[in-house]
LOZA-123209 format. One line per field, with one value per residue: residue in three letters; x, y, z of N, C-alpha, C, O, CB in turn. Coordinates in steps of 0.05 Angstrom, whole numbers. Glycine has a CB too. Example, Ala and Ser with C-alpha at 12.3 -4.5 7.8 and 13.67 -1.06 7.14 Angstrom:
aa = ALA  SER $
n.east = 264  257 $
n.north = -114  -45 $
n.up = 156  142 $
ca.east = 246  273 $
ca.north = -90  -21 $
ca.up = 156  143 $
c.east = 264  258 $
c.north = -66  1 $
c.up = 156  157 $
o.east = 285  268 $
o.north = -66  23 $
o.up = 169  161 $
cb.east = 226  282 $
cb.north = -89  -12 $
cb.up = 181  114 $
//
This chain:
aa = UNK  UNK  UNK  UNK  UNK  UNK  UNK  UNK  UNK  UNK  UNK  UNK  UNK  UNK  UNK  UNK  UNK  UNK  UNK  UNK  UNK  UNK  UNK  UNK  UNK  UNK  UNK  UNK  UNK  UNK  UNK  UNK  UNK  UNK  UNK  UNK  UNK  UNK  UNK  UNK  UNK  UNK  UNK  UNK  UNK  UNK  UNK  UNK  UNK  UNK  UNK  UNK  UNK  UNK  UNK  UNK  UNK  UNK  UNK  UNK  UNK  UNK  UNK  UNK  UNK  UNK  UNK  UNK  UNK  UNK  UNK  UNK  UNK  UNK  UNK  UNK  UNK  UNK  UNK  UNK  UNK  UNK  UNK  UNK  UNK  UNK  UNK  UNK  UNK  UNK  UNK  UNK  UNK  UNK  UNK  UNK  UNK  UNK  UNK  UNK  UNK  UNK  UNK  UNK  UNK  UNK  UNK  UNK  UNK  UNK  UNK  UNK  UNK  UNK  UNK  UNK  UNK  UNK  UNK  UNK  UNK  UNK  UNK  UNK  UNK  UNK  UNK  UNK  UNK  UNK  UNK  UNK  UNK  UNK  UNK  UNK  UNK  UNK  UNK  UNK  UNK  UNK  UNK  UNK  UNK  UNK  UNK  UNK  UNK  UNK  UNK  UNK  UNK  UNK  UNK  UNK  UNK  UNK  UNK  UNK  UNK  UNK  UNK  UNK  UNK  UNK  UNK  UNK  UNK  UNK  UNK  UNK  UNK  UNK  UNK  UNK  UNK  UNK  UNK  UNK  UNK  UNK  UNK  UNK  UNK  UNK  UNK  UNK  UNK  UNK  UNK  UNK  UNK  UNK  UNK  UNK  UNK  UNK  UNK  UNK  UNK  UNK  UNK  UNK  UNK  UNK  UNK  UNK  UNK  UNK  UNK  UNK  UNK  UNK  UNK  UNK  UNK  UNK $
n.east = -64  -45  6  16  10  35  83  81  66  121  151  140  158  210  214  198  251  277  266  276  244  232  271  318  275  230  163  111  79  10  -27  -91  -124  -148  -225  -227  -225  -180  -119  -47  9  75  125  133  189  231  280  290  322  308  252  225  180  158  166  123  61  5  -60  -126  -185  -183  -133  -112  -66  -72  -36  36  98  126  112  60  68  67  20  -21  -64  -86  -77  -118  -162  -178  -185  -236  -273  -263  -280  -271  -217  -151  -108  -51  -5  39  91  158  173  223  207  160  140  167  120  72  99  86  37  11  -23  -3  -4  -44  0  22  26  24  8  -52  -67  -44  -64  -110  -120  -99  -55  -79  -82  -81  -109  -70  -52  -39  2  -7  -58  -125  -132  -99  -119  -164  -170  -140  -192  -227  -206  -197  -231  -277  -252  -210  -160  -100  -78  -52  -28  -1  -16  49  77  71  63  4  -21  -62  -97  -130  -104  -50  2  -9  -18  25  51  26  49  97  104  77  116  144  131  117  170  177  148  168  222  199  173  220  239  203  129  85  41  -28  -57  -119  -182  -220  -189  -151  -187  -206  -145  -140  -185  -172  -121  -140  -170  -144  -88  -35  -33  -77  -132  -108 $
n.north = -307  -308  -315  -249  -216  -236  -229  -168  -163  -182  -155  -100  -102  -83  -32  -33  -42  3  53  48  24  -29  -79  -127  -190  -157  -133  -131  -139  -147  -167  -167  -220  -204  -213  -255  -303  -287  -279  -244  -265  -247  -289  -320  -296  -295  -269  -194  -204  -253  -250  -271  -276  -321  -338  -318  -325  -358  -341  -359  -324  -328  -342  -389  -425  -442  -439  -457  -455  -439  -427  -367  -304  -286  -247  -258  -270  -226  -190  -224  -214  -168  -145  -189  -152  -107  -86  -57  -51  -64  -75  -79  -59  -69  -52  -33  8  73  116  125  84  94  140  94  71  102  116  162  194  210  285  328  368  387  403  362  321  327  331  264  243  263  285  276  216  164  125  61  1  -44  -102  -171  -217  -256  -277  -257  -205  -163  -144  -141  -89  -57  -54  -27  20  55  47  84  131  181  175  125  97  67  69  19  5  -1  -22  -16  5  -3  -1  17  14  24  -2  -48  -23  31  28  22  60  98  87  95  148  153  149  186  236  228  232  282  319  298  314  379  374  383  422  454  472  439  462  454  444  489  452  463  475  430  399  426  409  367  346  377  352  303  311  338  330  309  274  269  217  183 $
n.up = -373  -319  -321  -338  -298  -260  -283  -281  -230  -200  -224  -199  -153  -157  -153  -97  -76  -97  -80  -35  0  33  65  67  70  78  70  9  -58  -83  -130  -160  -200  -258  -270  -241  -181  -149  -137  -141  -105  -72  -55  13  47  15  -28  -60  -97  -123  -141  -192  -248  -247  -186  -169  -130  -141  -119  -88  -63  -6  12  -4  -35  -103  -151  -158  -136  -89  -15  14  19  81  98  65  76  99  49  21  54  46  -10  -13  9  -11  -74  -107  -110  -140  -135  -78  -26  24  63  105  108  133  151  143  176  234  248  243  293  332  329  300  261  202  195  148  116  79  1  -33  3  10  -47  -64  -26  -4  47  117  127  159  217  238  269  327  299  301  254  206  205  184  210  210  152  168  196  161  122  158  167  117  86  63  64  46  33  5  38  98  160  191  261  300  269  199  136  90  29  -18  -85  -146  -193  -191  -190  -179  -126  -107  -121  -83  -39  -47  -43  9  39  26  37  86  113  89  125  181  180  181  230  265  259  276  281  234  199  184  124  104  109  67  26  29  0  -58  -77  -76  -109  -168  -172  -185  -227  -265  -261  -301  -363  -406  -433  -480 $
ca.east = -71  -33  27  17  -10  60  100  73  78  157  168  131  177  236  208  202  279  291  256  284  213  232  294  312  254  199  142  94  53  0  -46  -121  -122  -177  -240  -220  -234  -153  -94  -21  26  98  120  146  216  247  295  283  331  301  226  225  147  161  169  95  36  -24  -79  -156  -191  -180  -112  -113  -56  -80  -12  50  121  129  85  53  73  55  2  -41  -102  -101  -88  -147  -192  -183  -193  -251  -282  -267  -284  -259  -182  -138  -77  -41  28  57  124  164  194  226  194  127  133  159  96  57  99  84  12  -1  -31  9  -26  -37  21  32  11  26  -16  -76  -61  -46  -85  -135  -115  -85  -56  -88  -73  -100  -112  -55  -60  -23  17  -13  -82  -138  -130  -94  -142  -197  -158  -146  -212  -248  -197  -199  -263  -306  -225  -207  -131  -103  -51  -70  -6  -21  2  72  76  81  42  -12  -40  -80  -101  -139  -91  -22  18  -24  -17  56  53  16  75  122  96  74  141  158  106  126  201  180  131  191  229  187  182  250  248  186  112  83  18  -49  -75  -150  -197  -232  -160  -142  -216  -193  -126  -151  -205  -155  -106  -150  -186  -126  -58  -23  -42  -108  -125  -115 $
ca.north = -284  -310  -297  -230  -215  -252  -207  -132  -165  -184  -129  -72  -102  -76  -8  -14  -36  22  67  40  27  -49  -88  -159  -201  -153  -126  -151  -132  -162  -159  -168  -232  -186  -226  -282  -285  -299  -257  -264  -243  -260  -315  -311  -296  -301  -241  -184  -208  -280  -245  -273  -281  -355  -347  -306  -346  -351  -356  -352  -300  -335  -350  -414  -433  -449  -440  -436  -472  -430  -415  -338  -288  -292  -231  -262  -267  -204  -178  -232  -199  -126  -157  -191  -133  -82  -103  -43  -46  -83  -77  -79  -55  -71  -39  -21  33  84  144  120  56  114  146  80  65  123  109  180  200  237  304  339  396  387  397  329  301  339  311  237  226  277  287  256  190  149  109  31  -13  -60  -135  -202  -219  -289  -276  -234  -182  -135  -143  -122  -68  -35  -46  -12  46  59  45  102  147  184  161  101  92  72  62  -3  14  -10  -40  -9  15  -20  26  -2  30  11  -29  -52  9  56  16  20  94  111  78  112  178  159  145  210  259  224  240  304  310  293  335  400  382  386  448  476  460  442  481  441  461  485  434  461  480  409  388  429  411  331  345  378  328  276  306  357  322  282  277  266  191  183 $
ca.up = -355  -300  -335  -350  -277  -246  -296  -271  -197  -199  -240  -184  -120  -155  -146  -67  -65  -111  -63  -3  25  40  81  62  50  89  46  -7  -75  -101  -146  -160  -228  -267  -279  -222  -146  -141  -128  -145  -91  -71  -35  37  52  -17  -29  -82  -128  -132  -146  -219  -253  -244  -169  -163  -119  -146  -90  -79  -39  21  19  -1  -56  -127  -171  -144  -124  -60  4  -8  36  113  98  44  89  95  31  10  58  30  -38  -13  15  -30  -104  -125  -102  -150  -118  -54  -23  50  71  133  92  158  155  153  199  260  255  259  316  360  328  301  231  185  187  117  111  42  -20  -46  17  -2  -77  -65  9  4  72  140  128  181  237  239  300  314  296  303  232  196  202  167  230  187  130  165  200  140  105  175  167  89  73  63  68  7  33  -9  47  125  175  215  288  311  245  180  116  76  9  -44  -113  -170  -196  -165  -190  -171  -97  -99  -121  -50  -15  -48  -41  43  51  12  61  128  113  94  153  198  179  186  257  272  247  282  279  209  195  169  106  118  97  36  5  18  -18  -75  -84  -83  -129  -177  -174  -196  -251  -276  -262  -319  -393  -421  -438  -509 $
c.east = -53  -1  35  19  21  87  94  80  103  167  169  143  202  229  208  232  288  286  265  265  213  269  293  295  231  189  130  86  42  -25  -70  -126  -152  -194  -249  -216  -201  -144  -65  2  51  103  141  178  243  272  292  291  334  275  225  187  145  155  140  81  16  -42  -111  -154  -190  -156  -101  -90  -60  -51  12  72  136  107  86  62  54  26  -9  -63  -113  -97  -110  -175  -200  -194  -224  -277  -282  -256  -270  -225  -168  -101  -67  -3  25  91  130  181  198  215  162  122  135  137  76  73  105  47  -4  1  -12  -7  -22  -32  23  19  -3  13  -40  -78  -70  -70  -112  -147  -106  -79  -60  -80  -95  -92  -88  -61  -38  -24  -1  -39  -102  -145  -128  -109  -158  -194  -150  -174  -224  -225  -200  -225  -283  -281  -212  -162  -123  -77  -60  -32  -14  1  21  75  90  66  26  -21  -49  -83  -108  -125  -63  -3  18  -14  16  65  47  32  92  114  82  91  155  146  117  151  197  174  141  209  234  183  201  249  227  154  98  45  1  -50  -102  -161  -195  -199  -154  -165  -201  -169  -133  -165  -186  -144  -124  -165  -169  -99  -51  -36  -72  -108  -130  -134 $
c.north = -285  -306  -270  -216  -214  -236  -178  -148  -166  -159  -104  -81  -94  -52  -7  -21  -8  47  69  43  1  -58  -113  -172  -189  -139  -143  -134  -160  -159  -179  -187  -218  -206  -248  -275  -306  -277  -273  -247  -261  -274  -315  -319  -303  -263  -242  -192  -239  -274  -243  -272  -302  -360  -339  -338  -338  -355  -351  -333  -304  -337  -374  -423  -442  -458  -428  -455  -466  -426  -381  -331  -289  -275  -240  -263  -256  -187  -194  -224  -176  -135  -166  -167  -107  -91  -81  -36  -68  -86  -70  -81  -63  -68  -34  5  56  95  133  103  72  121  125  70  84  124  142  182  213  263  324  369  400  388  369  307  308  324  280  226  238  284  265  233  172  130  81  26  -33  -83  -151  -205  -244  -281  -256  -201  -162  -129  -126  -100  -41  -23  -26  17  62  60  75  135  160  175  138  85  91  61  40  -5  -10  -40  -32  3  -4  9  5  18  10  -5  -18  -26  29  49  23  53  107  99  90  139  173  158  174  237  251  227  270  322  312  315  368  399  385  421  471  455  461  453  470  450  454  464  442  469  445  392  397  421  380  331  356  366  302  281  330  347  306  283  264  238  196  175 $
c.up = -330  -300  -338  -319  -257  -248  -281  -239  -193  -203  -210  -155  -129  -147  -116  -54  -77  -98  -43  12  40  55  78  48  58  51  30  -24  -78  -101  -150  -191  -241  -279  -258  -205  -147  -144  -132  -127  -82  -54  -12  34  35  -23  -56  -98  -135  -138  -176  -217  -243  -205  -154  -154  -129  -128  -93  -59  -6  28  0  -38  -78  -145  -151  -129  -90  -48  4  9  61  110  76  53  90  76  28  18  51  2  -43  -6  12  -62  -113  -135  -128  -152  -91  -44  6  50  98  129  129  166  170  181  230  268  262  291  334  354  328  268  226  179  151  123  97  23  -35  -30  16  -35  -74  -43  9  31  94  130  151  195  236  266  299  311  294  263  229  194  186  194  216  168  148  179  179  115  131  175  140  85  79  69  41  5  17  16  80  141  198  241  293  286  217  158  102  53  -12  -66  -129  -190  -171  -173  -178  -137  -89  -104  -93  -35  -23  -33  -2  48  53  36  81  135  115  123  178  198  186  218  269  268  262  284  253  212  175  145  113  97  69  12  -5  -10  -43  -90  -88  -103  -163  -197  -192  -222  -277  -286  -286  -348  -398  -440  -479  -527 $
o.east = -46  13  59  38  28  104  113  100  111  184  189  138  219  241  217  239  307  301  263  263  198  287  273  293  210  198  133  84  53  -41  -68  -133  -174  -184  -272  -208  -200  -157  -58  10  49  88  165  189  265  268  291  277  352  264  224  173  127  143  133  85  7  -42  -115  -136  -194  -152  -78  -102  -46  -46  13  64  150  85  106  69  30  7  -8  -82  -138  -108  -130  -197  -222  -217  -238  -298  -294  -234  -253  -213  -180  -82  -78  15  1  109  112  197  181  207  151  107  118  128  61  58  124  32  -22  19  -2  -22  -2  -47  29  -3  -25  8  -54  -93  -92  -87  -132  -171  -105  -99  -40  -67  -120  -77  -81  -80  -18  -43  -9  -42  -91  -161  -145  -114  -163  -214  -152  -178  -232  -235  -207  -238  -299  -290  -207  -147  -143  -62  -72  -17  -29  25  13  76  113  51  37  -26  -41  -71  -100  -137  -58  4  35  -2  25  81  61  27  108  121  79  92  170  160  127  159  207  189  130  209  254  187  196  263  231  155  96  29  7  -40  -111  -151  -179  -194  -152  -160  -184  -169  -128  -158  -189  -147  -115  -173  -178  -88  -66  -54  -80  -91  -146  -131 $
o.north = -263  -296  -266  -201  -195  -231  -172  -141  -147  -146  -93  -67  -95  -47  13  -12  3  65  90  57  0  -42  -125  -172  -201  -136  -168  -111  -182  -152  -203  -171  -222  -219  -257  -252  -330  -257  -297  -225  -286  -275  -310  -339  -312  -240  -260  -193  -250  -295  -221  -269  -305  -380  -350  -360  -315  -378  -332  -326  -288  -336  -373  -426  -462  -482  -407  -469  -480  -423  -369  -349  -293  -288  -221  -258  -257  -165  -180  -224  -165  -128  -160  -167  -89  -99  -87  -25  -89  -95  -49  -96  -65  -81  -31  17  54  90  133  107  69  115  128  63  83  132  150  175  229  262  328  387  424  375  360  285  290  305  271  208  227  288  240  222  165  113  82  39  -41  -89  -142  -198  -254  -276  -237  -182  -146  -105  -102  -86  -17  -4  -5  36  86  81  81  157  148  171  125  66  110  47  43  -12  -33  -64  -38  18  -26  32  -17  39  -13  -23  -1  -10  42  66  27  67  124  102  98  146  194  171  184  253  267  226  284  334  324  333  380  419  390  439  496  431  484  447  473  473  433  460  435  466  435  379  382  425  372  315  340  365  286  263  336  352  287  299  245  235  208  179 $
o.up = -320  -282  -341  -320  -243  -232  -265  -228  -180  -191  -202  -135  -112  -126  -106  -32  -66  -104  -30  32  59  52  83  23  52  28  32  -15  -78  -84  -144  -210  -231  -297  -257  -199  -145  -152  -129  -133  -83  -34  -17  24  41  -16  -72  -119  -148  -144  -187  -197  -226  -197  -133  -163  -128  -120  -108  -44  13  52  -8  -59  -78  -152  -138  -111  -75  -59  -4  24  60  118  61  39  87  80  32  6  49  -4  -63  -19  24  -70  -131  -153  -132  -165  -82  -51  12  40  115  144  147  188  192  200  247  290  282  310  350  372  343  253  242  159  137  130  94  24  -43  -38  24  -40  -79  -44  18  38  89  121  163  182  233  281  277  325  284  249  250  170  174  191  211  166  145  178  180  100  122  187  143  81  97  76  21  -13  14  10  89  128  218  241  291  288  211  170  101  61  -17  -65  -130  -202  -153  -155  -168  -125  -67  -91  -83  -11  -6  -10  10  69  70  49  96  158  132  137  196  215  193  231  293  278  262  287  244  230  151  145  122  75  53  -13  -27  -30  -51  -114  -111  -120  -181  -221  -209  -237  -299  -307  -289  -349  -385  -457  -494  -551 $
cb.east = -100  -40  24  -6  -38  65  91  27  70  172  142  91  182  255  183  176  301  283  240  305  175  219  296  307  251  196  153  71  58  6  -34  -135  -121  -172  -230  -201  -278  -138  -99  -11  9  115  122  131  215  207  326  286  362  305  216  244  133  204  194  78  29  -34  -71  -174  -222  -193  -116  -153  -49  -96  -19  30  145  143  87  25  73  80  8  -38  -114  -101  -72  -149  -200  -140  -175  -246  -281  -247  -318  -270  -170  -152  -60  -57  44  51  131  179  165  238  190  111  164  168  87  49  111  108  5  8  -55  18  -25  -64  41  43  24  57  -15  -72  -24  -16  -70  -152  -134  -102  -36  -103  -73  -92  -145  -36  -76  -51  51  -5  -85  -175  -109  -70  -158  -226  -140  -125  -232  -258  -169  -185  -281  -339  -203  -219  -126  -95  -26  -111  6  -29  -17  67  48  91  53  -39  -19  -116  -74  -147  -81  2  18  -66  -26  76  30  -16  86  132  65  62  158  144  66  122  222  171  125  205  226  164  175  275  244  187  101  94  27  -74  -71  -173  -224  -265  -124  -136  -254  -193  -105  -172  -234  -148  -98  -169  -224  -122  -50  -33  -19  -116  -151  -102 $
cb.north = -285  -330  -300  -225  -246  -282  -204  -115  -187  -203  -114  -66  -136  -79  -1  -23  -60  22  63  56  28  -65  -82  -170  -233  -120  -110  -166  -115  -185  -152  -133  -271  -161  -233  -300  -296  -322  -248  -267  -226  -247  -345  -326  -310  -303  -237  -166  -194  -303  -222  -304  -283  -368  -341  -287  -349  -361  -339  -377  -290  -356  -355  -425  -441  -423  -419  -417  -469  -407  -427  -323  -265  -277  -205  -281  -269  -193  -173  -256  -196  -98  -182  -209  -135  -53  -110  -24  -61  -83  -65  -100  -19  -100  -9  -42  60  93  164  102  25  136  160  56  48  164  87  201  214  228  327  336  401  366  407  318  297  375  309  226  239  265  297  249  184  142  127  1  -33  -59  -142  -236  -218  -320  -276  -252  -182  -135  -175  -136  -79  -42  -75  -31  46  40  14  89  126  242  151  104  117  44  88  -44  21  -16  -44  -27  31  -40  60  -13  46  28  -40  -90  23  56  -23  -6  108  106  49  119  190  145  124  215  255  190  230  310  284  269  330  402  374  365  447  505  464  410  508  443  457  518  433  492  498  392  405  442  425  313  368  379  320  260  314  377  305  250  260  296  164  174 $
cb.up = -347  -292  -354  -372  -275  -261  -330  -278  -182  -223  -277  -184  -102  -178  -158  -41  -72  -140  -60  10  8  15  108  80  48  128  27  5  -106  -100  -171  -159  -228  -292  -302  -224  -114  -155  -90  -182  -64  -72  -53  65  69  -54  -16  -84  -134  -113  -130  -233  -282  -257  -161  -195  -89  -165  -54  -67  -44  28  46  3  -52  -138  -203  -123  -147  -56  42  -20  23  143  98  29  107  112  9  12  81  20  -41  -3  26  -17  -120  -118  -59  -174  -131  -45  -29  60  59  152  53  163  118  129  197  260  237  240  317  357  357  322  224  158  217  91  115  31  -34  -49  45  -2  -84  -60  49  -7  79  165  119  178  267  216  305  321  272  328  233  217  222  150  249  171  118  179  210  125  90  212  174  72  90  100  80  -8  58  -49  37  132  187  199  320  349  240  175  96  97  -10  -34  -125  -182  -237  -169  -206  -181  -96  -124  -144  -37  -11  -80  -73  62  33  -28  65  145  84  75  155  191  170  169  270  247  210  252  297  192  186  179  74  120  107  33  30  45  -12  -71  -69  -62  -116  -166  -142  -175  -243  -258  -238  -304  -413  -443  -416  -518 $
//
């Protein structure tokens, strides 16, 4: 299992160089071992194109190293406390991708202009509190912003993005796509002022999305 687990994690950090949501060795996934209060996430300061399966950490919900030839990424405390505190998440992204990270550092939501933020966010992508790096700060910064948020994506002030999703794909999909809205986002004010969509449009267009978009499970 841990195998398998190690594999999908390596594999889903090529996606945020391929994106250009990461720089060097920032960022992180990792994922939720299904069944087991552990997590397998990458290990600090290793660059993308040394993130084999082999080099994946395996850890407990606290942090605390289980499997694993490197030390985990500086933020494992606080992915382990999102993990701990929301059973349902089984995956987790952190980026400083550009777009987005500006907006946390002027410490203002992304407001929903777009279709595709009505879609993926189900409105505003939100602003977190800021916190000190190493600790479960950030954790619980994003569980008290998310939680109870139909967003999968919270901007942690003068910082960067955190998104989660039912599994880790899904997690790495809402970073692409915050990255993708706060460029666009940007953009449109350059150009002018970008224009809400009213609520219940956005309700609709979320509701939709989630029970319309994409093929029908086989």
């Amino acid at each position: 299992m841990f195998d398998d687990v190690r594999t999908i994690v390596a594999e889903l950090h090529g996606e945020l160089t391929r994106h250009g949501l990461v720089a060097w060795t920032s960022g992180n996934v990792s994922a939720r071992v299904p069944g087991e209060d552990l997590l397998v996430i990458k290990p600090s300061g290793v660059r993308y194109s040394d993130l084999t399966a082999d080099a994946m950490v395996v850890c407990d919900l606290h942090g605390g190293v289980v499997e694993g030839e490197w030390s985990p990424s500086s933020d494992t405390a606080a992915h382990a406390y999102v993990y701990r505190h929301m059973p349902e998440i089984g995956g987790i992204v952190h980026t400083h991708s550009p777009y987005a990270s500006a907006w946390a550092a002027c410490g203002e939501p992304i407001p929903c202009v777009l279709t595709a933020m009505a879609d993926e966010f189900g409105g505003e992508i939100p602003v977190g509190p800021f916190a000190l790096i190493g600790g479960d700060d950030i954790g619980r910064g994003v569980v008290a912003t998310l939680r109870g948020s139909r967003s999968p994506a919270v901007l942690m002030r003068n910082h960067g993005v955190f998104a989660i999703g039912r599994t880790p794909a899904a997690a790495v999909k809402a970073a692409v796509m915050c990255e993708d809205v706060a460029r666009t986002t940007h953009l449109a004010r350059q150009l002018g002022t970008p224009r809400p969509i009213p609520g219940e449009d956005v309700h609709r267009l979320h509701d939709r999305y989630r029970r319309a978009y994409g093929q029908p499970p086989a």
